[in-house]
MDTraj code that builds the backbone (N, CA, C; nanometers):
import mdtraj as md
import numpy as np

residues = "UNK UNK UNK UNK UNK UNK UNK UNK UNK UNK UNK UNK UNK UNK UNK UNK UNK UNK UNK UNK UNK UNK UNK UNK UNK UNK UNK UNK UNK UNK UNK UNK UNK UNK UNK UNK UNK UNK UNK UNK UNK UNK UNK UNK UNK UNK UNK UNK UNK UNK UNK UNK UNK UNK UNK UNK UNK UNK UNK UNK UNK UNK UNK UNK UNK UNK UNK UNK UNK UNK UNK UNK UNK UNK UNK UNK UNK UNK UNK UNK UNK UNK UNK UNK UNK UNK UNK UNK UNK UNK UNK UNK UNK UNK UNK UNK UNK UNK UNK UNK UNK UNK UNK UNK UNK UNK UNK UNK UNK UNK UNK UNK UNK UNK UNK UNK UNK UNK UNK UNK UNK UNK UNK UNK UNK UNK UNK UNK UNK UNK UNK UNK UNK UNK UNK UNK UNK UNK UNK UNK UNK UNK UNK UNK UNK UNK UNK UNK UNK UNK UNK UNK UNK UNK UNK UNK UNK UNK UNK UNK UNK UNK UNK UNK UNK UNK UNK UNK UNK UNK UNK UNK UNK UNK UNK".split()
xyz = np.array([
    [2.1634, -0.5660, -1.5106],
    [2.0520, -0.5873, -1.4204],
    [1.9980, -0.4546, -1.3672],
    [2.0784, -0.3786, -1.3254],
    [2.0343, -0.2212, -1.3362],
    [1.9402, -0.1698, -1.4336],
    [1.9618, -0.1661, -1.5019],
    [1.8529, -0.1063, -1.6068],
    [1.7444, -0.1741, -1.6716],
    [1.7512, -0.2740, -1.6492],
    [1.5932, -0.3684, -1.6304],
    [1.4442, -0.2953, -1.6555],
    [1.4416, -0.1655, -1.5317],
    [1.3402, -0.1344, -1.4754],
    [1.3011, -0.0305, -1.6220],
    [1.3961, 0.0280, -1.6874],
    [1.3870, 0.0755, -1.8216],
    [1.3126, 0.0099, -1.9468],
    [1.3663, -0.1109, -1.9594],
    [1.2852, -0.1776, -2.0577],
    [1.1491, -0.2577, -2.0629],
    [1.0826, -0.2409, -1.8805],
    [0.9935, -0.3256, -1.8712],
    [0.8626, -0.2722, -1.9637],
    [0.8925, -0.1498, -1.9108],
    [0.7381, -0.0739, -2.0321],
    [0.7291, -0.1223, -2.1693],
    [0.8368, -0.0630, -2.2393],
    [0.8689, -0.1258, -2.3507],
    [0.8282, -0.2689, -2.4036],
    [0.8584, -0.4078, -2.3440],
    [0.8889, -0.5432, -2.3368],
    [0.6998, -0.5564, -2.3198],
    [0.6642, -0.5147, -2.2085],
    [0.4948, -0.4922, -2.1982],
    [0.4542, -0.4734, -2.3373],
    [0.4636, -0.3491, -2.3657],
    [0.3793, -0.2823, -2.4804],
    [0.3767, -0.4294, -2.5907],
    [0.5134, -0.4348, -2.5724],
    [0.5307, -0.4993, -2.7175],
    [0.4439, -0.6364, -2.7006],
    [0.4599, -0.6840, -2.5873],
    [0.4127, -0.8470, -2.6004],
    [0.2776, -0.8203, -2.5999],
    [0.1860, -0.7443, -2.5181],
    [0.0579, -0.7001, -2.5633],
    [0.0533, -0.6513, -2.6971],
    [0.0754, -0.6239, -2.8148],
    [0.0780, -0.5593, -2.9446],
    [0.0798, -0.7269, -2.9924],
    [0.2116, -0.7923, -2.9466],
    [0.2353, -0.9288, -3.0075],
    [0.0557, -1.0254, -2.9380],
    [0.0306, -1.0158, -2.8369],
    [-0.0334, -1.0615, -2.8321],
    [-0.2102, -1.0643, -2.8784],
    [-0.2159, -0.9297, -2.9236],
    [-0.3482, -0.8844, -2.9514],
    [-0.3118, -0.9477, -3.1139],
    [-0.2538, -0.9251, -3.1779],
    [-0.1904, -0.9940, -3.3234],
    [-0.2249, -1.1408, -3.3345],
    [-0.1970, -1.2152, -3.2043],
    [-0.1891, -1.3534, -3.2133],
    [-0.3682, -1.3984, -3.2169],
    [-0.4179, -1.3285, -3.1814],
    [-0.5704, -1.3376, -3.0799],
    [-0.6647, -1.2390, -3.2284],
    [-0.6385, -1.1853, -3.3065],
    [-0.6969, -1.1462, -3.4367],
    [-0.7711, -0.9937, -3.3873],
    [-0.7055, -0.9060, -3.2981],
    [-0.7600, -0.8134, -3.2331],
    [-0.7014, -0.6926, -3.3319],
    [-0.8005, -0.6225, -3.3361],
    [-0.7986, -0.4633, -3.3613],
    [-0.7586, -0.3679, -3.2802],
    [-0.5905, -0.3788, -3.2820],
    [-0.5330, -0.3185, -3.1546],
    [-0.5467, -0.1410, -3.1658],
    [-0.5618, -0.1405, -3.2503],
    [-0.6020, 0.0287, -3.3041],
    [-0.7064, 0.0726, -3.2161],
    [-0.8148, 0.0112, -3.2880],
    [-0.9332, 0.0564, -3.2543],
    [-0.9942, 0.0121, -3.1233],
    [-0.8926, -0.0734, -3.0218],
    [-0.9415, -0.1471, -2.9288],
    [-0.8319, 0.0080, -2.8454],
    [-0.7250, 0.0514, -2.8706],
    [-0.6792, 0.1482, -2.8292],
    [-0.7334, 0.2654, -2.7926],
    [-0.8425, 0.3354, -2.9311],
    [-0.9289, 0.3955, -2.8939],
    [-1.0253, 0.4367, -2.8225],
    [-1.0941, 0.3056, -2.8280],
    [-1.1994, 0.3150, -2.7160],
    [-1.1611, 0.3160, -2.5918],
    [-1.0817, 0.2622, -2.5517],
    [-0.9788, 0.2338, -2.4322],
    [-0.9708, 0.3846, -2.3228],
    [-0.9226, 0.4759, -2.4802],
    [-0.8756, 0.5941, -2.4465],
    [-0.9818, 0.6979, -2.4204],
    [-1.0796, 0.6623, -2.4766],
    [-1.2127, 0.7134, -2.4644],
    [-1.2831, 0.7068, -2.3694],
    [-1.2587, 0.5797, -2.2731],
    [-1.3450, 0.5277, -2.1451],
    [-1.2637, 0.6068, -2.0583],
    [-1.1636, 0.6386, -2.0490],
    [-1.0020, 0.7043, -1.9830],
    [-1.0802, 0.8296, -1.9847],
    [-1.1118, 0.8971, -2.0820],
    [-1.1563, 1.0645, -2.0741],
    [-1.2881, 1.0855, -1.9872],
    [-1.3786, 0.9961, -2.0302],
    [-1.5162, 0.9541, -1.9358],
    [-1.4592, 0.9379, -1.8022],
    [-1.4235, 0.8906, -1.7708],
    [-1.3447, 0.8101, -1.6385],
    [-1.2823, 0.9431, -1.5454],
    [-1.1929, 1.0039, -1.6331],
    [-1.1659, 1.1320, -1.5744],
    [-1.2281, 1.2337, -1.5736],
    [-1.3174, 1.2559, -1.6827],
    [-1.4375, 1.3842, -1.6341],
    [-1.5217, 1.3469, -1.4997],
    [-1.5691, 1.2445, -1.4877],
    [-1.6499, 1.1755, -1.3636],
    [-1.5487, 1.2015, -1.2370],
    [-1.4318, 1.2063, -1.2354],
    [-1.3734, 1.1883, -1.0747],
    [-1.3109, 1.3192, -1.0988],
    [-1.3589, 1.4488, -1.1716],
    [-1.2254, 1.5567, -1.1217],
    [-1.3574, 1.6661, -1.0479],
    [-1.5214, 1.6392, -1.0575],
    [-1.5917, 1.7038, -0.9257],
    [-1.5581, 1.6523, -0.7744],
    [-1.5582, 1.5258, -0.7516],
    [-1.5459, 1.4946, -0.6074],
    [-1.3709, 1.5362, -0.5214],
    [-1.2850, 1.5542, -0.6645],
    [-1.1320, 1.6058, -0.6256],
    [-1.0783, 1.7327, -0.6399],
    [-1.1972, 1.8076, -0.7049],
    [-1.2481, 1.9597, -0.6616],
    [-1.2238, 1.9981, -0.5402],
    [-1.3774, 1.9184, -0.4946],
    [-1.4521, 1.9340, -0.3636],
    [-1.3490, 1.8705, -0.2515],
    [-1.2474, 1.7928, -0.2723],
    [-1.1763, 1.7643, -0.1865],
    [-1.0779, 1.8364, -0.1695],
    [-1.0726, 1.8832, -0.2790],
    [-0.9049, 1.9562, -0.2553],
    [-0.9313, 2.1028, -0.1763],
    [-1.0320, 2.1499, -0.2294],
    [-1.1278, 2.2826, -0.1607],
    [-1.1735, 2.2754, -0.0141],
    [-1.2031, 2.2152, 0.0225],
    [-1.2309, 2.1644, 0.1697],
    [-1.1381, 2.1418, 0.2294],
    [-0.9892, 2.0807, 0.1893],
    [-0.8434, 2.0633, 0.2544],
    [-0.8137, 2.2080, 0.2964],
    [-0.7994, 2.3143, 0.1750],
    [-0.7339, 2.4531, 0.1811],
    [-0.8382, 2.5132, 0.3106],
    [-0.9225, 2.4859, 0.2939],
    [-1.0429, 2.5600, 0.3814],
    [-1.0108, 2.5157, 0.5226],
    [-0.9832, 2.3860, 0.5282],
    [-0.9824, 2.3340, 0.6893],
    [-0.8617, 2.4148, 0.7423],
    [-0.7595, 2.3880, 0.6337],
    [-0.6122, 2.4457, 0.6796],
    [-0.5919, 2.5883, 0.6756],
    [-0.6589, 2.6809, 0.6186],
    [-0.6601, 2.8297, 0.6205],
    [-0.7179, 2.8489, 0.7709],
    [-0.8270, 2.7819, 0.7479],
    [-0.9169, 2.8486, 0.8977],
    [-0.8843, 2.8373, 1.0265],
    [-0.7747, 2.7135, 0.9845],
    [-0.7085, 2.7381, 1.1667],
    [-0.8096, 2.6440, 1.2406],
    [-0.8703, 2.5638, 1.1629],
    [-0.9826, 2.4318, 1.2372],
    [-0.8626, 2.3441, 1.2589],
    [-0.7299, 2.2795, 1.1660],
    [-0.6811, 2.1826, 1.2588],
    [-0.5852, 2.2118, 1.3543],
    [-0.5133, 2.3587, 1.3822],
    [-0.4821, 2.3609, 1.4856],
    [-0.5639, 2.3612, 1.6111],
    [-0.7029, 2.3905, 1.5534],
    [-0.7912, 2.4034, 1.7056],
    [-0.7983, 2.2466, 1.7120],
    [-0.8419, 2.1627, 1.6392],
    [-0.8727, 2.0175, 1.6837],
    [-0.7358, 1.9329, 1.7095],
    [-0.6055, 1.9898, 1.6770],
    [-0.5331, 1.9336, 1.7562],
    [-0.4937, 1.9061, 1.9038],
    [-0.5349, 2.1003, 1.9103],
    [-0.5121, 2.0913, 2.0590],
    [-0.6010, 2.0185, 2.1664],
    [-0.7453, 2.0535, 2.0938],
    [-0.8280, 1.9568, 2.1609],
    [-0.8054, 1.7966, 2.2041],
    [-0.7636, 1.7435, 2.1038],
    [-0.7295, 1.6059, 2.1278],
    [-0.6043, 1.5585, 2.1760],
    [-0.5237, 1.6616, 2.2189],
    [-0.3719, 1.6436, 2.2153],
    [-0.4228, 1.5313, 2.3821],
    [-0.4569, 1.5858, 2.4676],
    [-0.4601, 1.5112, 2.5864],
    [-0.4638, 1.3351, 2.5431],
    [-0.5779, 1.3314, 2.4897],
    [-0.6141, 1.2152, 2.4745],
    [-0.5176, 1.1346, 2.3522],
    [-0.4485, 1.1877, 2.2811],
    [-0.3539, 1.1425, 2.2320],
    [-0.2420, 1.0711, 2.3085],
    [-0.1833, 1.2084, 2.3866],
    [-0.0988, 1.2091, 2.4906],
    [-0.0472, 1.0546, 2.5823],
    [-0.2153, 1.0301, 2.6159],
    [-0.2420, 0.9584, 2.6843],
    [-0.2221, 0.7914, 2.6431],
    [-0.2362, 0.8040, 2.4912],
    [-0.1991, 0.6367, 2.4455],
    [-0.0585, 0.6814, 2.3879],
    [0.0344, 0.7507, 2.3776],
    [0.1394, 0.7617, 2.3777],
    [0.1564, 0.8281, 2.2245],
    [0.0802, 0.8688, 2.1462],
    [0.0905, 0.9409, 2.0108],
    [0.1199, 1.0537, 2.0369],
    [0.2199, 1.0987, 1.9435],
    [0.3140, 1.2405, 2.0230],
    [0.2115, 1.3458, 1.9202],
    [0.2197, 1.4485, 1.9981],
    [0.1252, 1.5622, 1.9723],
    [0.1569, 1.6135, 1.8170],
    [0.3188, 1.6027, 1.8266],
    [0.3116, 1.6785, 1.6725],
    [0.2372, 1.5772, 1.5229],
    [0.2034, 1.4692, 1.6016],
    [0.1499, 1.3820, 1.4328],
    [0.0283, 1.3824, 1.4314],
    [-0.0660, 1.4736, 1.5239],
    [-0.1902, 1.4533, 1.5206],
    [-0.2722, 1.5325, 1.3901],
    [-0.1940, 1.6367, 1.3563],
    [-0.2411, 1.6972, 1.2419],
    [-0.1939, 1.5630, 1.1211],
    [-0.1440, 1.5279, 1.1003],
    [-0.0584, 1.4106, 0.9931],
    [-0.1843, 1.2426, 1.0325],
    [-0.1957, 1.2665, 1.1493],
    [-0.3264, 1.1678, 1.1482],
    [-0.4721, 1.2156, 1.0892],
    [-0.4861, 1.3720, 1.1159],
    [-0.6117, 1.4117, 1.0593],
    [-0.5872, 1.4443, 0.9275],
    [-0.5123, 1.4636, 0.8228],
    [-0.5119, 1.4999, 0.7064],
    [-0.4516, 1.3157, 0.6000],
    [-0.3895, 1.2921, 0.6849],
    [-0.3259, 1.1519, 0.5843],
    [-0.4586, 1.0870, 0.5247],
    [-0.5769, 1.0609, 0.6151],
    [-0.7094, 1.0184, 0.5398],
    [-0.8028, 1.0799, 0.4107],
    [-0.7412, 1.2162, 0.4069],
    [-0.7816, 1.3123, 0.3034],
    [-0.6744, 1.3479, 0.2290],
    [-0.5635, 1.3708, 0.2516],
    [-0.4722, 1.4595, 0.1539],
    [-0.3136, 1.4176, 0.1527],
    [-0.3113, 1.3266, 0.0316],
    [-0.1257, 1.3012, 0.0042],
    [-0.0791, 1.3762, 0.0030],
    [-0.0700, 1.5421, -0.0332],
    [0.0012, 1.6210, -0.0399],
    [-0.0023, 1.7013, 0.0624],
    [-0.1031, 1.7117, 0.0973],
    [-0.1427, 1.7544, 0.2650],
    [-0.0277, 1.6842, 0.3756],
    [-0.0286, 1.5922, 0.3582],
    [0.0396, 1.4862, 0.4461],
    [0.1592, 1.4763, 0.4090],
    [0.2524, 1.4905, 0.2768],
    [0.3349, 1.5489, 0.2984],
    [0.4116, 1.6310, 0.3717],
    [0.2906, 1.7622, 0.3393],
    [0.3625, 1.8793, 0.3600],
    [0.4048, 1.8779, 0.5001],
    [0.3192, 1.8194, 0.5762],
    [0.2770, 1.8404, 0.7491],
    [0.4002, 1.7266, 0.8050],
    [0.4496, 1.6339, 0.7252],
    [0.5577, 1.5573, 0.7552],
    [0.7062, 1.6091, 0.7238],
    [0.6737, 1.6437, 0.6223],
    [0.8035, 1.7803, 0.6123],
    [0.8485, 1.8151, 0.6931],
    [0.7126, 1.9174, 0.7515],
    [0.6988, 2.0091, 0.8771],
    [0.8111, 1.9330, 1.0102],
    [0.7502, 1.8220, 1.0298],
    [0.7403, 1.7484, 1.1474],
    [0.9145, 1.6778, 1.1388],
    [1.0068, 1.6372, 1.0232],
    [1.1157, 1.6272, 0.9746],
    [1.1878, 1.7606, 1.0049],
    [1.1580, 1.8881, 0.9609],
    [1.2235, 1.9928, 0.9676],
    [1.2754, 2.0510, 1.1400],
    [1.1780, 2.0001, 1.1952],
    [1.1642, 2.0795, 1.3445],
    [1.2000, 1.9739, 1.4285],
    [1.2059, 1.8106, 1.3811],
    [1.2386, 1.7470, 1.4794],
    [1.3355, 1.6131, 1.4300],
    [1.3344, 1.6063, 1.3372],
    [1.4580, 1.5593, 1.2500],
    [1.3976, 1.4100, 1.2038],
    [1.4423, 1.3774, 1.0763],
    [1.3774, 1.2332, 1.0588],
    [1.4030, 1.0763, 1.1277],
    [1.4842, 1.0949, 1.2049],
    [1.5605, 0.9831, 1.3384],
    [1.5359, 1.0241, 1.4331],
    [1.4397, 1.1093, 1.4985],
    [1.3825, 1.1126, 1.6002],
    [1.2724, 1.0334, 1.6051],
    [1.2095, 0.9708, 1.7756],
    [1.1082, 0.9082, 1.7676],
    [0.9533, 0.9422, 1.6821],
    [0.9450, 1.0784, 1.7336],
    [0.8321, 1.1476, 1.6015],
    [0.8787, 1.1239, 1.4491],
    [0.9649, 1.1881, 1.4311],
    [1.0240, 1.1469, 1.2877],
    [1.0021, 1.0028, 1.2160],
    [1.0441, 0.9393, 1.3064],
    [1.0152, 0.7598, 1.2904],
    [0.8223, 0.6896, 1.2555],
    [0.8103, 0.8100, 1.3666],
    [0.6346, 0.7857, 1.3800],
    [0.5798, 0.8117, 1.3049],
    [0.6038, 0.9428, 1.2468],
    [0.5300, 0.9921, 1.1036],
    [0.5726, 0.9237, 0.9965],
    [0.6869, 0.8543, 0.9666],
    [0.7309, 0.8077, 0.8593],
    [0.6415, 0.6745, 0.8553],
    [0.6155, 0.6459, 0.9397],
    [0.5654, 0.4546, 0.9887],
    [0.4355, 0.4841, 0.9517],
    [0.3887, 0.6183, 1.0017],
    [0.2000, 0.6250, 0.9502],
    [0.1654, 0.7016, 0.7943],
    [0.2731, 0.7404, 0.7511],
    [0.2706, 0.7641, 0.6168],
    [0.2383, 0.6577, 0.5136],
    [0.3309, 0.5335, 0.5940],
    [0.3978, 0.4245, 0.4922],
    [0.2483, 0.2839, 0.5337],
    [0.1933, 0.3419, 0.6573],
    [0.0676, 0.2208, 0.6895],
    [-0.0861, 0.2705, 0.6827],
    [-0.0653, 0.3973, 0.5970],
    [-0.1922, 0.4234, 0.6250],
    [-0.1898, 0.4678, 0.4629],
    [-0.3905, 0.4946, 0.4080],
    [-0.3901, 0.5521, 0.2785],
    [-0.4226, 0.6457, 0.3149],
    [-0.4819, 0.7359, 0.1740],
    [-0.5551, 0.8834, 0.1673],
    [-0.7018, 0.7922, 0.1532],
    [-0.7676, 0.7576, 0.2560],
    [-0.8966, 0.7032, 0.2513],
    [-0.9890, 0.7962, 0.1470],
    [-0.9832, 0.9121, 0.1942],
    [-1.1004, 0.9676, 0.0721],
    [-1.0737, 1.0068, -0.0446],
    [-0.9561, 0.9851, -0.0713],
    [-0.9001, 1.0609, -0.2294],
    [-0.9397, 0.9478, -0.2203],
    [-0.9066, 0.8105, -0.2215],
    [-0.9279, 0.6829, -0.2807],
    [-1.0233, 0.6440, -0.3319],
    [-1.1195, 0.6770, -0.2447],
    [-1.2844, 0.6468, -0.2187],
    [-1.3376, 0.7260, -0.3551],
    [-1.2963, 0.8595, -0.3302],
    [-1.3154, 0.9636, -0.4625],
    [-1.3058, 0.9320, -0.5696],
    [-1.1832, 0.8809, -0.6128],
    [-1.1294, 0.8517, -0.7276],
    [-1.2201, 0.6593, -0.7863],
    [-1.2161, 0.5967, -0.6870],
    [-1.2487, 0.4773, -0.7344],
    [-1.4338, 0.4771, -0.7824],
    [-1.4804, 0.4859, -0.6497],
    [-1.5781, 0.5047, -0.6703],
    [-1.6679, 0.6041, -0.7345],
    [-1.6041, 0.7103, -0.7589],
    [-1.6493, 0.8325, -0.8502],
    [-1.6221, 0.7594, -1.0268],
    [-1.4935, 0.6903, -1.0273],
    [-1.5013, 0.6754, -1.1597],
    [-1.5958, 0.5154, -1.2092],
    [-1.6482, 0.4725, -1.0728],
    [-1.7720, 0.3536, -1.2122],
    [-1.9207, 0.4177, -1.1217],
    [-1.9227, 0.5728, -1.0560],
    [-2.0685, 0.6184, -1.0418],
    [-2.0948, 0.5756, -0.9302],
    [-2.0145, 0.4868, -0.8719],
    [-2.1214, 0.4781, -0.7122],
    [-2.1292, 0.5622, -0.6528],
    [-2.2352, 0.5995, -0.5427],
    [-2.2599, 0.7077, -0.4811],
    [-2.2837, 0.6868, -0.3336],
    [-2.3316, 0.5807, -0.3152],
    [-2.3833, 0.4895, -0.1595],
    [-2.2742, 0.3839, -0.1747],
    [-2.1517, 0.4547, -0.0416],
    [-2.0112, 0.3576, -0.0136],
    [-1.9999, 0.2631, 0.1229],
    [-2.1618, 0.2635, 0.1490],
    [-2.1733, 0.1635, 0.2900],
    [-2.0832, 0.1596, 0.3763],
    [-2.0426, 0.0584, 0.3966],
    [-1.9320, 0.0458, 0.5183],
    [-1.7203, 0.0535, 0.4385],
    [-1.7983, 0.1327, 0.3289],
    [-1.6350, 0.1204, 0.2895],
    [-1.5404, 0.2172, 0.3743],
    [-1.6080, 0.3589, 0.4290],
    [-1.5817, 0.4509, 0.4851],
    [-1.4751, 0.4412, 0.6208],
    [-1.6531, 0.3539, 0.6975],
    [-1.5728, 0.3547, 0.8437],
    [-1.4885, 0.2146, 0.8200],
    [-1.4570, 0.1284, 0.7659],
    [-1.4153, 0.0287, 0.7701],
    [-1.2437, 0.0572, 0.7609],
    [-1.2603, 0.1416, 0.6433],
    [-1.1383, 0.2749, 0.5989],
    [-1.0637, 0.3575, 0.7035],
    [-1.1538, 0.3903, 0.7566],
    [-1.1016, 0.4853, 0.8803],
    [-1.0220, 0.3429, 0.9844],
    [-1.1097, 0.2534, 1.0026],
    [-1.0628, 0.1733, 1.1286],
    [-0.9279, 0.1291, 1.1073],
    [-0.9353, 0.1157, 0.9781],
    [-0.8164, 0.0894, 0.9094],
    [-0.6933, 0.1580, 0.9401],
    [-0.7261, 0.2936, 0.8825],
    [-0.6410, 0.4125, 0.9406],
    [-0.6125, 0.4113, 1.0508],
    [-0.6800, 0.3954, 1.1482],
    [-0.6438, 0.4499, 1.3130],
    [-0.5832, 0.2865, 1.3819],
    [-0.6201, 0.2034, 1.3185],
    [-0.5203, 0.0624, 1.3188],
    [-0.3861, 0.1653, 1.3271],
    [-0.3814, 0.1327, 1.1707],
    [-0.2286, 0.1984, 1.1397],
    [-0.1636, 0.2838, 1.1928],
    [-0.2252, 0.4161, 1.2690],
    [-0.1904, 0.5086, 1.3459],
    [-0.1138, 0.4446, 1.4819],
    [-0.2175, 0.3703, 1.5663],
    [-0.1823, 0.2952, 1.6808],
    [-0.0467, 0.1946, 1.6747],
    [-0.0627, 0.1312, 1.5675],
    [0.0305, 0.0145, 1.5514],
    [0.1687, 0.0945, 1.5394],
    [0.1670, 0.2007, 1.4455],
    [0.3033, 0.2949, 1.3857],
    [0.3745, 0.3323, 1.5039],
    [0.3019, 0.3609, 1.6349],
    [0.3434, 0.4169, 1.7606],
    [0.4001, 0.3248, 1.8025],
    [0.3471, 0.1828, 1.8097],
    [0.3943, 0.1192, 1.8534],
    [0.4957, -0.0077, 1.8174],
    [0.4434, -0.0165, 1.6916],
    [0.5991, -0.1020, 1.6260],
    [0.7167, 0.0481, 1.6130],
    [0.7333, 0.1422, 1.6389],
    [0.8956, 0.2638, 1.6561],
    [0.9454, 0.2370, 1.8212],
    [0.8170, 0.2533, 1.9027],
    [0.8500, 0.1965, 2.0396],
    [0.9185, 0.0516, 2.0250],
    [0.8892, -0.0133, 1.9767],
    [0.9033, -0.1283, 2.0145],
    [1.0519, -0.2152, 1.9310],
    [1.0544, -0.1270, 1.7904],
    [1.2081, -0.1800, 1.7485],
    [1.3128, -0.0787, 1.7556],
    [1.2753, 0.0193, 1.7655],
    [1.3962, 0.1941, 1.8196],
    [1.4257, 0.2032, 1.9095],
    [1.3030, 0.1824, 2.0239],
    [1.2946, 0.2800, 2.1583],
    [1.2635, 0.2201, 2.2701],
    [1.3356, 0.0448, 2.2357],
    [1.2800, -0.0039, 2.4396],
    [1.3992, 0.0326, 2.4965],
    [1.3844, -0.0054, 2.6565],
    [1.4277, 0.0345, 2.7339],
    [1.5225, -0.0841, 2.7578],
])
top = md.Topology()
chain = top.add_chain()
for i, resn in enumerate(residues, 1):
    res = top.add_residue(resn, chain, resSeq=i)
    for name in ("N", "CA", "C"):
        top.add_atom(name, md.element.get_by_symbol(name[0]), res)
traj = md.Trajectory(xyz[None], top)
């Protein structure tokens, strides 16, 4: 039962192969094209993950999110979001690896069973990379006008932010 997770690819491939056989399909040439829409698909989404990834290094060189942390730290403060995850709230919407790194950070200096520790782990695990997503999906079938997918995205996010604070309070840390 252990090794299950090994043969599932395998067991896939095959019953799709068996099944394109059964169905009179040109699994070759249906492969091809496949692989072809795949290269299209990825030339289209590696400008907008350029431009994202370039704009991450830029925010974080320049020393913009330590200034907008501090700015907001009060008002953080104040609904009970601990100061060190506010950078990990401003980058988790843009950057998985970003958000990593900054959770690392936040693990290294304050340990992963601490209440922060707990917090960042909870908004890692409830929140996405809203704009890589956005990037990647919608860059690869051409849309360009994402209406309300954005802020709907964000509300989403800052749900998850709020809630993370408060489901660690609430099964770690009552009183």
């Amino acid at each position: 039962m252990d090794n299950i997770g090994s043969f599932i690819l395998p067991i896939t491939i095959f019953l799709i192969v068996i099944f394109g056989f059964s169905q009179k399909v040109k699994i070759f040439d249906t492969f091809m094209e496949g692989a072809k829409d795949g290269i299209k698909s990825t030339l289209l989404i590696i400008p907008p993950l350029i431009g994202l990834i370039v704009s991450i290094s830029m925010v974080k060189a320049s020393g913009a999110l330590d200034i907008f942390t501090c700015a907001i730290a009060p008002l953080t403060n104040s609904v009970g979001i601990p100061e060190k995850t506010i950078p990990l709230m401003i980058l988790r919407p843009i950057s998985g690896s970003g958000s990593m790194a900054i959770i690392n950070n936040i693990f290294s200096q304050s340990g992963p069973d601490s209440f922060i520790g707990k917090v960042a782990s909870t908004m890692m695990g409830s929140t996405e990379t809203t704009f890589y997503a956005i990037a990647v999906y919608f860059g690869s079938v051409n849309i360009k006008n994402t209406r309300h997918t954005i802020p709907a995205a964000l509300c989403a996010d800052f749900s998850g932010f709020l809630m993370s604070v408060l489901t660690v309070k609430f099964l770690f840390f009552r009183n």
